[in-house]
C-alpha positions in Angstrom: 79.7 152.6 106.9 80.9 151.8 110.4 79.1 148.9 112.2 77.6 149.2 115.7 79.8 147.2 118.2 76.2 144.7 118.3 76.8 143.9 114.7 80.9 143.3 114.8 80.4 140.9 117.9 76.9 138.9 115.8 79.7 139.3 112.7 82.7 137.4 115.0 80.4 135.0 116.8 78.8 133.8 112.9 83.0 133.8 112.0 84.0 131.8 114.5 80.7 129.3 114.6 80.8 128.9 111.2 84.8 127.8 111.9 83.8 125.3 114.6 81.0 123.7 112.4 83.7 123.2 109.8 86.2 121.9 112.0 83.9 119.5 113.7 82.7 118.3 110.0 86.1 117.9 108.9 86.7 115.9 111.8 84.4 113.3 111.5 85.4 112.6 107.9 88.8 112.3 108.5 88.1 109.8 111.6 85.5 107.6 109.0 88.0 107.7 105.9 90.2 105.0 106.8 91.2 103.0 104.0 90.5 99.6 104.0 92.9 97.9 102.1 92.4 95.3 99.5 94.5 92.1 99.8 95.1 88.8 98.5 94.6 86.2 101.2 97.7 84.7 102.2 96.1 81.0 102.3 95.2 81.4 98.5 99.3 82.5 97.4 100.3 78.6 98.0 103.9 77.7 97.8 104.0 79.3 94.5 103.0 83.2 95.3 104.3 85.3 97.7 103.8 89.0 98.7 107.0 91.4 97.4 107.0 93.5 100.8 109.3 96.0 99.1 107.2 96.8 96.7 104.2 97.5 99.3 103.7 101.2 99.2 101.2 104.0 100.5 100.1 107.3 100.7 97.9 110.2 100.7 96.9 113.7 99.8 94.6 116.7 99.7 94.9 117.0 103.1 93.6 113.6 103.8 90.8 113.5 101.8 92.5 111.2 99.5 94.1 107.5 100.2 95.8 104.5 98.6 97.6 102.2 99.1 99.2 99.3 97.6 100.3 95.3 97.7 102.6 93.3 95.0 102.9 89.9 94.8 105.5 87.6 92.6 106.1 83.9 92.0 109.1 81.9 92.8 109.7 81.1 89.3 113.0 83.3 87.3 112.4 81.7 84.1 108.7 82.5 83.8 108.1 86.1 86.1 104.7 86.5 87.2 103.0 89.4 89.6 100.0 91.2 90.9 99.3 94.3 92.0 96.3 95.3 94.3 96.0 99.1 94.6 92.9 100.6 97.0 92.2 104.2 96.4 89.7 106.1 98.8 88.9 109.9 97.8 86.7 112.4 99.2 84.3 111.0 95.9 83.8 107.4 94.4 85.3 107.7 91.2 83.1 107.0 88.5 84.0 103.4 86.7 84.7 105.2 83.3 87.8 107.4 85.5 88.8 104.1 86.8 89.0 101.9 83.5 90.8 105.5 82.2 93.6 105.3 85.3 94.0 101.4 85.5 94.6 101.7 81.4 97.3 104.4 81.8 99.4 102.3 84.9 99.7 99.7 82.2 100.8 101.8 79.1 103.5 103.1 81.8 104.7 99.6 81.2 107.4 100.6 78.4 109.4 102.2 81.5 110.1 98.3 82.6 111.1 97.2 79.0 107.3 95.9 78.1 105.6 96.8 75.4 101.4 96.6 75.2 99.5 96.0 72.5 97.3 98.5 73.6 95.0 98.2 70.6 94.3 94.2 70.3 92.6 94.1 74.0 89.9 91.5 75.4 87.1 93.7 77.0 84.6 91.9 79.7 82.8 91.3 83.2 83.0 88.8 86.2 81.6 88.6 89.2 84.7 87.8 91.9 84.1 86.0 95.1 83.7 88.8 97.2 80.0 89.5 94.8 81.8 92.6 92.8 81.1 92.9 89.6 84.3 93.9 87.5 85.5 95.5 84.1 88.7 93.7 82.9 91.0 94.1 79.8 93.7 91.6 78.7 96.6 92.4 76.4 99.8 90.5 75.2 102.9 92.2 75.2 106.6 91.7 74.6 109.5 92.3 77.4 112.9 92.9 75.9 115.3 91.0 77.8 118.9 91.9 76.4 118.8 90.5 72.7 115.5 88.5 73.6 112.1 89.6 73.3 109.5 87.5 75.7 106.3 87.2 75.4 104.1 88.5 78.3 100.8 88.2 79.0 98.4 91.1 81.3 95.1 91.8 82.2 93.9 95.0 84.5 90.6 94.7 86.8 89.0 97.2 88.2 85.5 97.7 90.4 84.4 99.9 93.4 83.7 99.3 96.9 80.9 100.7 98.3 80.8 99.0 101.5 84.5 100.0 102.0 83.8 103.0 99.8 87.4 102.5 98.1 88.1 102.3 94.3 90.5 99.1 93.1 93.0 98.5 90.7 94.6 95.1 90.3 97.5 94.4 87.2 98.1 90.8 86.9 101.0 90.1 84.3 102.8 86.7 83.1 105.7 86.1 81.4 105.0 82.9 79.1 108.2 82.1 77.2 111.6 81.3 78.2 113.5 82.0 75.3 116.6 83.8 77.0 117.2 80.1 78.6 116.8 78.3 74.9 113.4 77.3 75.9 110.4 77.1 73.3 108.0 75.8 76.1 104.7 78.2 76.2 104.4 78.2 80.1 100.6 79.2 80.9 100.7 77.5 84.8 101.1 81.2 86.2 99.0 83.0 83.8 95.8 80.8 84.8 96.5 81.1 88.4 95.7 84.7 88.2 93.2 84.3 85.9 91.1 81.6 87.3 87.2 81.7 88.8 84.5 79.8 89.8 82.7 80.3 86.4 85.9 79.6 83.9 85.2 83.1 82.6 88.5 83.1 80.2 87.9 79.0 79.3 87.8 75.8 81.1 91.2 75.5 82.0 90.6 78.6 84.0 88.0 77.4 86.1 88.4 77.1 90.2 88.5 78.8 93.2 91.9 79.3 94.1 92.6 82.6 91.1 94.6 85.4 92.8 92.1 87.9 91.2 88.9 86.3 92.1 90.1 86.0 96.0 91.0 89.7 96.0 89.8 91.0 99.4 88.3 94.6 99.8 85.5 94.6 102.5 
C-alpha cells in the first residue's frame, strides 16, 4: 500500500525528531558522566608510600557509557613489597554490591599470573565505615609469592563500596609482603600491612587503630 506524500513527510519528520531527541539525550549523559577518580591523598603516603605513575592506567567503553580508571601505590621498602590499588569504575548503571564483591574477588585470584598464590577459601569477611562516611565490604587472605626457591608470605585484603554522590563503583587491593626470607631473615614485618589497614575504629585490632590507613583515606567524592 503506497502512502500519500502527507504521511511519508509526518513518517520523516517523526524519523528525524525521534533522531534529535536521541542525540540531544545522549549528549547530556556523556557531558554528566565524567569520572571522578578515587585517590589516596598525597599528604597521607608519608615518606614511606608513593604513587607508581607507571602503573596509573585508564579507559573506557560502550561508546562512553562506561569509565575507569586507575591509581597504584608502593612502598620504598625491597625486602618487604607493599602496594595499593584504587580502581573507579563509572557505567551507564551502579553495579549492584554483590557484581562488585564478584569482580574485586576475581582481580585477586588473577594474582597467580604475578607468582602469588590466595588462599581463596580461608578469607576474613566484614564492614567499616572509611573516612569519607562509606560503608565497605572487605575480604582479607594470606598468600604465598614464590620468589626463585623462596616462598614468602603475603598478606591482602580487597575493599569495595559505591559512590553515589560520584555515582562510581570502587575497588581497592591492598597487599603486603611480611617475610624476608630470600635475604635470611625470619623477622615477621607487619609495619606496612597495618598502614593499609589502619582506621579510626581499630576495626582489624588495636594496633590498627589511627587515622593515617591508606584505605580509610581513600578519596572518591
Amino acid at each position: 500500500m503506497a502512502f500519500s506524500e502527507e504521511k511519508k513527510d509526518s513518517i520523516i519528520y517523526l524519523v528525524v525528531a525521534v533522531f534529535i531527541i536521541i542525540v540531544i539525550i545522549v549528549t547530556i549523559f556523556l557531558s554528566t558522566n565524567e569520572l571522578i577518580s578515587a585517590k589516596i591523598d598525597d599528604s597521607i603516603l608519608g615518606f614511606s608510600w608513593i604513587e607508581d605513575i607507571k602503573e596509573r592506567d585508564s579507559g573506557s567503553g560502550f561508546l562512553g557509557f562506561g569509565k575507569w580508571a586507575s591509581f597504584t601505590y608502593k612502598n620504598n621498602n625491597l625486602s618487604y613489597p607493599a602496594y595499593v590499588t584504587v580502581t573507579s569504575f563509572k557505567t551507564l548503571f551502579m553495579m549492584n554490591e554483590k557484581d562488585l564483591r564478584s569482580k574485586m574477588e576475581d582481580a585477586i585470584k588473577e594474582s597467580y599470573k604475578q607468582g602469588v598464590i590466595v588462599d581463596i577459601e580461608n578469607k576474613t569477611t566484614g564492614e567499616r565505615i572509611l573516612l569519607n562516611g562509606h560503608k565497605t565490604f572487605y575480604s582479607v587472605y594470606d598468600g604465598i609469592y614464590f620468589f626463585g626457591d623462596v616462598n614468602e608470605k603475603i598478606k591482602i585484603i580487597g575493599e569495595t563500596w559505591n559512590c553515589v554522590a560520584s555515582g562510581t563503583s570502587i575497588i581497592c587491593i591492598g597487599y603486603a609482603q611480611i617475610t624476608d626470607y630470600a635475604h635470611n631473615s625470619s623477622e615477621i614485618n607487619l609495619d606496612y600491612w597495618t598502614k593499609i589497614l589502619k582506621d579510626e575504629n581499630g576495626v582489624f585490632g588495636s594496633d590498627y587503630k589511627g587515622f593515617d590507613g591508606l584505605l580509610f583515606n581513600v578519596k572518591c567524592h
